[in-house]
DRENROZA-741575 format. One record per atom (N, C-alpha, C, CB): y negated, x, z. Coordinates in steps of 0.1 Angstrom, whole numbers, padded with zeros to 4 digits, always signed. Last residue first. Glycine has a CB too. Example, Ala and Ser with C-alpha at 12.3 -4.5 7.8 and 13.67 -1.06 7.14 Angstrom:
REM residues 2
+0022+0128+0071 +0011+0137+0071 +0000+0129+0079 +0006+0141+0057 +0057+0132+0078 +0045+0123+0078 +0033+0132+0078 +0045+0113+0090 
REM end
This chain:
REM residues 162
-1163+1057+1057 -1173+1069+1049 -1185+1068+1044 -1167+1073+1038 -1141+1055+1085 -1155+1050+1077 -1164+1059+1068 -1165+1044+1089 -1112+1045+1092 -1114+1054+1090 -1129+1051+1083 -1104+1059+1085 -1096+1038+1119 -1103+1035+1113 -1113+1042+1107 -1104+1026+1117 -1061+1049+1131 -1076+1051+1137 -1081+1045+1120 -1083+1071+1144 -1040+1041+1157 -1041+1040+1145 -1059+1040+1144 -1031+1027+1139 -1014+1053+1173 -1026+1058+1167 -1031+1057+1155 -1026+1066+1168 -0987+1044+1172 -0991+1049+1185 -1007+1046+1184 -0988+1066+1189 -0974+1012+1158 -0973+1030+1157 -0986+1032+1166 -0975+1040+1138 -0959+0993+1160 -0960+1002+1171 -0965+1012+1168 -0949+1004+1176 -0962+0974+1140 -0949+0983+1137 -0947+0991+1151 -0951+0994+1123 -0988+0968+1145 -0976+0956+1146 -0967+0959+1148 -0972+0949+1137 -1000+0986+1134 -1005+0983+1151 -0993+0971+1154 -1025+0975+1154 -0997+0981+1112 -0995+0991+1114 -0991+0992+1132 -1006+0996+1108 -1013+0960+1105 -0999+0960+1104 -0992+0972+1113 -0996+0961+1090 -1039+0964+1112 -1031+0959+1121 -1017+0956+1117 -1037+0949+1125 -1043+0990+1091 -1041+0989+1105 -1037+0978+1115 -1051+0992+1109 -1044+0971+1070 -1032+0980+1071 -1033+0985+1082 -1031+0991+1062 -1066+0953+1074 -1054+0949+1072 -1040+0957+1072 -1056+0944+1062 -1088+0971+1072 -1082+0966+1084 -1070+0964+1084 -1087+0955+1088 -1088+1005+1056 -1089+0988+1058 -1081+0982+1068 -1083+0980+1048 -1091+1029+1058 -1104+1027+1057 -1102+1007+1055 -1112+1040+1042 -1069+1050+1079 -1074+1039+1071 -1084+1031+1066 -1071+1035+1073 -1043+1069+1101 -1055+1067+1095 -1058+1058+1080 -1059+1080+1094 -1025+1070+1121 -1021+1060+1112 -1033+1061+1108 -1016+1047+1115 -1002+1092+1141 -1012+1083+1139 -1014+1080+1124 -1024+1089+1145 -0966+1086+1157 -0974+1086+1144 -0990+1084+1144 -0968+1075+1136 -0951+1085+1180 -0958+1092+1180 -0965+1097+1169 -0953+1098+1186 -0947+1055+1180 -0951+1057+1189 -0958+1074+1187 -0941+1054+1198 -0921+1058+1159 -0936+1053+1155 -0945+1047+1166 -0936+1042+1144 -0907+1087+1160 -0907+1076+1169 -0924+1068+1168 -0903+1082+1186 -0898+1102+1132 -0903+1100+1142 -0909+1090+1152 -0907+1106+1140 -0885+1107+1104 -0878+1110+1113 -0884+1114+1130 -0871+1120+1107 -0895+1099+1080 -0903+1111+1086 -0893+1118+1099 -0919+1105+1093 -0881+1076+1080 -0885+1081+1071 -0887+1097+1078 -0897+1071+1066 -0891+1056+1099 -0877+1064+1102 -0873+1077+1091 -0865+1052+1102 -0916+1059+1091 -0910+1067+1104 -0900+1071+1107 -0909+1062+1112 -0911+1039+1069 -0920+1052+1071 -0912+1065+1081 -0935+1046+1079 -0902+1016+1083 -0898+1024+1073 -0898+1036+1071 -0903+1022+1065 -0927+1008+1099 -0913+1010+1104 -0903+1023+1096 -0906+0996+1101 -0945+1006+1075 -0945+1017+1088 -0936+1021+1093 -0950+1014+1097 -0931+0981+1063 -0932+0997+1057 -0940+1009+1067 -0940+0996+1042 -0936+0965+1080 -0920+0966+1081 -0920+0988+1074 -0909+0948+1063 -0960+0951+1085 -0953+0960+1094 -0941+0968+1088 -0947+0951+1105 -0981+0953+1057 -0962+0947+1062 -0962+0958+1071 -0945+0947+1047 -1001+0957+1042 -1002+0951+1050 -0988+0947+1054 -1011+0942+1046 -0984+0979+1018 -0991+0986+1031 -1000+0975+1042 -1003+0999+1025 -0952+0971+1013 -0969+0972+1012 -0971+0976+1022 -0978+0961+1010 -0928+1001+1006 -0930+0986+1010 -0951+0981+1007 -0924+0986+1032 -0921+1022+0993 -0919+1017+1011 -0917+1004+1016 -0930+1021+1020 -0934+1018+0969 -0918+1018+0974 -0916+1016+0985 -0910+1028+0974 -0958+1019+0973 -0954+1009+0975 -0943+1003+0974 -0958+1005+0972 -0953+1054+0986 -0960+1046+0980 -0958+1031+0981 -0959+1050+0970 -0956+1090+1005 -0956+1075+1003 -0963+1063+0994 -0958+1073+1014 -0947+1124+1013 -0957+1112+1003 -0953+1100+1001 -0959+1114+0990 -0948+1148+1033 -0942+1139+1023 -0952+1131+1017 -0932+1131+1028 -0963+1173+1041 -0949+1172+1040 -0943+1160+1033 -0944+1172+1052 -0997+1190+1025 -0985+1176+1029 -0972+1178+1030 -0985+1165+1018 -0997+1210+1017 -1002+1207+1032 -0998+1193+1035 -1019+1209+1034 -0990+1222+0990 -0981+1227+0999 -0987+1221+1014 -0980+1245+0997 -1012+1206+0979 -0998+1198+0980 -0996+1206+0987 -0988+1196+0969 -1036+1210+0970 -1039+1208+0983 -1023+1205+0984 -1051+1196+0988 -1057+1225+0945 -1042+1225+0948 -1036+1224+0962 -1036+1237+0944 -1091+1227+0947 -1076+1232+0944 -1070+1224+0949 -1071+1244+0948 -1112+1206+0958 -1110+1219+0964 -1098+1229+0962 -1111+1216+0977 -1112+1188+0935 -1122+1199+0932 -1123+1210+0943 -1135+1193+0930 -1074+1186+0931 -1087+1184+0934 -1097+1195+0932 -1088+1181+0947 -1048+1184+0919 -1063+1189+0909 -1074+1186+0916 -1065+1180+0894 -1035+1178+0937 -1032+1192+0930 -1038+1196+0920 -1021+1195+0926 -1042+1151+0944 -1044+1161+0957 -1039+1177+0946 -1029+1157+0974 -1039+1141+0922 -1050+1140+0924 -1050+1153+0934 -1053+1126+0928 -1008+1145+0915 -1017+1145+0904 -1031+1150+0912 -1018+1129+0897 -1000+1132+0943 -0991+1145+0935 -1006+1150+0927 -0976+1138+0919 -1007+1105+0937 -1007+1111+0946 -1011+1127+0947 -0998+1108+0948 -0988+1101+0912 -1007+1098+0915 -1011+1109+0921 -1012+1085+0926 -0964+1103+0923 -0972+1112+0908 -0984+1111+0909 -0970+1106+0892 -0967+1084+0939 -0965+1094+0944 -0965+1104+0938 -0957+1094+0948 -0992+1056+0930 -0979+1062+0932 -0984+1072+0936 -0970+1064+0921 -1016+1039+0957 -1011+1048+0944 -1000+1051+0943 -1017+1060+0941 -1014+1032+0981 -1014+1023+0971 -1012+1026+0960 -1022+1018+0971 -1002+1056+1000 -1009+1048+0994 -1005+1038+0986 -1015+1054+0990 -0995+1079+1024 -0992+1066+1027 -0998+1060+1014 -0997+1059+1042 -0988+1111+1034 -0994+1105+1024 -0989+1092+1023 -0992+1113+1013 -0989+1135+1060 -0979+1127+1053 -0989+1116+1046 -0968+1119+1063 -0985+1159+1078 -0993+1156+1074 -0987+1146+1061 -1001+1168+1074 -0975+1175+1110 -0974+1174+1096 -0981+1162+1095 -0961+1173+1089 -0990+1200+1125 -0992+1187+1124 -0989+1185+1113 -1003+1181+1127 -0987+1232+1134 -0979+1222+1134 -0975+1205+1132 -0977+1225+1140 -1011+1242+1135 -1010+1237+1147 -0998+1230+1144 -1022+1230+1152 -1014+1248+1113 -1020+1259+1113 -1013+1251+1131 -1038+1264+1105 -1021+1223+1094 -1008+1235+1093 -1012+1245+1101 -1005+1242+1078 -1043+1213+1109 -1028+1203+1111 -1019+1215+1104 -1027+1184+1100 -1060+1228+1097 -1060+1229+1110 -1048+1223+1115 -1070+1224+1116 -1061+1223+1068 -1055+1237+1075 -1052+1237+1088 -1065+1249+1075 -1070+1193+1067 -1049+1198+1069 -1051+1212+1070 -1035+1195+1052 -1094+1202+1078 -1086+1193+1085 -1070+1190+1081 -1093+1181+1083 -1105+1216+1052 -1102+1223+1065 -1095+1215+1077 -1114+1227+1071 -1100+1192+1036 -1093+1207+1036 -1094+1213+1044 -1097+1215+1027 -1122+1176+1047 -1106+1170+1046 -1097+1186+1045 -1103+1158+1029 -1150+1180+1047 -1140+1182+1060 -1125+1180+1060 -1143+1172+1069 -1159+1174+1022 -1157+1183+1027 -1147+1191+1038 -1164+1182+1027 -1136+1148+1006 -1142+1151+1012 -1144+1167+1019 -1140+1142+1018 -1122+1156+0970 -1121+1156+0980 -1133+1159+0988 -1113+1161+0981 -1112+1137+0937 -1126+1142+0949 -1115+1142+0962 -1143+1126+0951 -1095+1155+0913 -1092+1149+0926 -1105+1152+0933 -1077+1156+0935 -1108+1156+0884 -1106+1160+0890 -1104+1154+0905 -1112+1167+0887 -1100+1153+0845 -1102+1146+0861 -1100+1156+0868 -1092+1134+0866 -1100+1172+0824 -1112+1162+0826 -1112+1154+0838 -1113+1151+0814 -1079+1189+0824 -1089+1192+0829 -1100+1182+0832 -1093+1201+0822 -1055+1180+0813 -1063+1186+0803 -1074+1185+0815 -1065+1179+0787 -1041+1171+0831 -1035+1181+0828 -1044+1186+0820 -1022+1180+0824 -1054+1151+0844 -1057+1161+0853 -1052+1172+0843 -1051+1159+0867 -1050+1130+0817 -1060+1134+0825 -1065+1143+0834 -1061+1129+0829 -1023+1132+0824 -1028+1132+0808 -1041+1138+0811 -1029+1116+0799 -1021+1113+0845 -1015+1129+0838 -1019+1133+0829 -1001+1131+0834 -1033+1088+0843 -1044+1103+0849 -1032+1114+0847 -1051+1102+0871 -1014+1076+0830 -1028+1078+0822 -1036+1089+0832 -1038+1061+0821 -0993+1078+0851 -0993+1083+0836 -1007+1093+0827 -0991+1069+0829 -1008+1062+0870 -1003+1076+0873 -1001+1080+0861 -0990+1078+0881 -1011+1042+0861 -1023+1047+0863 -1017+1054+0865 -1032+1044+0869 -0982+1032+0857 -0992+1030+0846 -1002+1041+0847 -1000+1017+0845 -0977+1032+0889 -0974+1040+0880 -0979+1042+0865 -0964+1038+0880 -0995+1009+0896 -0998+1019+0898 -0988+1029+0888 -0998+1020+0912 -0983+0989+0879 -0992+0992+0874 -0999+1004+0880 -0999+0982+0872 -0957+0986+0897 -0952+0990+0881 -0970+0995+0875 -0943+0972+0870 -0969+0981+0923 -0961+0989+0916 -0963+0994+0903 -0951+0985+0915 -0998+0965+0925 -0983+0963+0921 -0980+0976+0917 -0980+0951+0909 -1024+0956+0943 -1015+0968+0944 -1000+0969+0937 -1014+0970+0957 -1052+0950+0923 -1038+0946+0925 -1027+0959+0926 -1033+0935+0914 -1081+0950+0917 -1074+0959+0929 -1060+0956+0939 -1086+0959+0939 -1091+0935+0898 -1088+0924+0916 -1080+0933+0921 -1077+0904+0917 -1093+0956+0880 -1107+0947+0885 -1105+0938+0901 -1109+0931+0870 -1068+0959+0878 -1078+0967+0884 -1089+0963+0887 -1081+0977+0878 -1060+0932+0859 -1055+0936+0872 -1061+0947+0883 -1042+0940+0869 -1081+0934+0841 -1079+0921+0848 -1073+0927+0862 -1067+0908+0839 -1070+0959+0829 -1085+0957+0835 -1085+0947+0844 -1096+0952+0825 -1047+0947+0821 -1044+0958+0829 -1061+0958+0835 -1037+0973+0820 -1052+0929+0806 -1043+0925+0813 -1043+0937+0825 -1032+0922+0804 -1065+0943+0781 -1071+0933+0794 -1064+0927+0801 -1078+0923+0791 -1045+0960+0776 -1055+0966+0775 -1064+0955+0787 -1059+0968+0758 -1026+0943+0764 -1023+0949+0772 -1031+0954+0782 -1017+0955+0768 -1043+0926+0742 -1039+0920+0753 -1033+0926+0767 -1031+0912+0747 -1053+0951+0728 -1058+0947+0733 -1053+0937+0746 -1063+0944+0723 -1019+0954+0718 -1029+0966+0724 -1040+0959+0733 -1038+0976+0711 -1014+0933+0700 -1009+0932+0716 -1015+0944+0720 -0991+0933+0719 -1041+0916+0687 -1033+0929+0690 -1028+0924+0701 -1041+0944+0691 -1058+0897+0687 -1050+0896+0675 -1038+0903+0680 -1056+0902+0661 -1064+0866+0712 -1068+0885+0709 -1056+0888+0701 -1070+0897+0725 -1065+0844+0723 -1070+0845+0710 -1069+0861+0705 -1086+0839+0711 -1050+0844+0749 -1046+0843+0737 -1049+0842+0727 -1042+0840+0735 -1074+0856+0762 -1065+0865+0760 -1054+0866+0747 -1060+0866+0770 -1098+0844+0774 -1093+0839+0759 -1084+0854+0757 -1108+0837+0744 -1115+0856+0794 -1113+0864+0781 -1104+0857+0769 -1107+0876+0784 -1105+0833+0810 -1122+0833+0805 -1121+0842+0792 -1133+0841+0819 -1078+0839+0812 -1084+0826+0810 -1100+0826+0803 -1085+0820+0824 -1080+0867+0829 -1078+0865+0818 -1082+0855+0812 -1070+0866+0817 -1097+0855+0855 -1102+0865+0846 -1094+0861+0830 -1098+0882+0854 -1077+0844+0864 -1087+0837+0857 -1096+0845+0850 -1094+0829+0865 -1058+0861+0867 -1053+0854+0860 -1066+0848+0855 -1042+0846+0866 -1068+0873+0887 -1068+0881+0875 -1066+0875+0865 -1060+0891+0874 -1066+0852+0911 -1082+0858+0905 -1082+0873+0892 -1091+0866+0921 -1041+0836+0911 -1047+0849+0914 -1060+0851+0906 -1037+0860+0912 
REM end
């Protein structure tokens, strides 16, 4: 894996501290935008800390807040799929810079489900939500999770570009 050589080049086992070695082990892994579990939750920690004293704030697009009023307001629930944990998640959407967007999601998803290139965790998902992944749409800004997605059956899966 391309974090591993990263490390290699930093001479990781020359570095005195285990702080430090932890410290570039975790860069190494954000640098190749490795979706593992255990380090998204890491990053969930370190931005609690972060949203709770004020210095982060969740970006949100303009159109996105009026786009779950309109899904609560018409009965569209509205459900959260990421790569981030579900504290993350949690964290970002309830410190965004448009407020406290949680009571507009009905659930939230992470790489508990499964990954998000695996049919299987759409499947999941659904039965999850308790709806026929024929009548799910699937928004995304990567390919690879849409054609999993498009694997699982789900009805509508749209590509998302910013």
């Amino acid at each position: 894996h391309p974090s591993r050589k990263e490390l290699a080049e930093k001479k990781v086992e020359d570095m005195s501290s285990v702080e430090e070695k932890i410290v570039s082990h975790v860069h190494a892994l954000m640098n190749h935008d490795v979706k593992a579990t255990g380090l998204k939750g890491l990053q969930g920690k370190i931005w609690k800390a972060g949203y709770a004293s004020g210095e982060l704030k969740g970006h949100i697009y303009d159109d996105f807040k009026p786009l779950l009023e309109w899904c609560k307001a018409h009965d569209v629930k509205v459900c959260i799929y990421s790569s981030g944990s579900i504290g993350a998640q949690k964290l970002l959407f309830g410190h965004s810079d448009a407020g406290d967007l949680c009571d507009y999601f009905t659930s939230h998803y992470d790489t508990t489900s499964g990954g998000k290139k695996e049919s299987k965790s759409y499947e999941t998902i659904a039965k999850d939500i308790g709806l026929d992944v024929k009548e799910i749409c699937f928004v995304s800004d990567a390919e690879e999770e849409l054609v999993a997605a498009r694997e699982a059956g789900i009805g509508y899966v749209v590509m998302s570009v910013r």
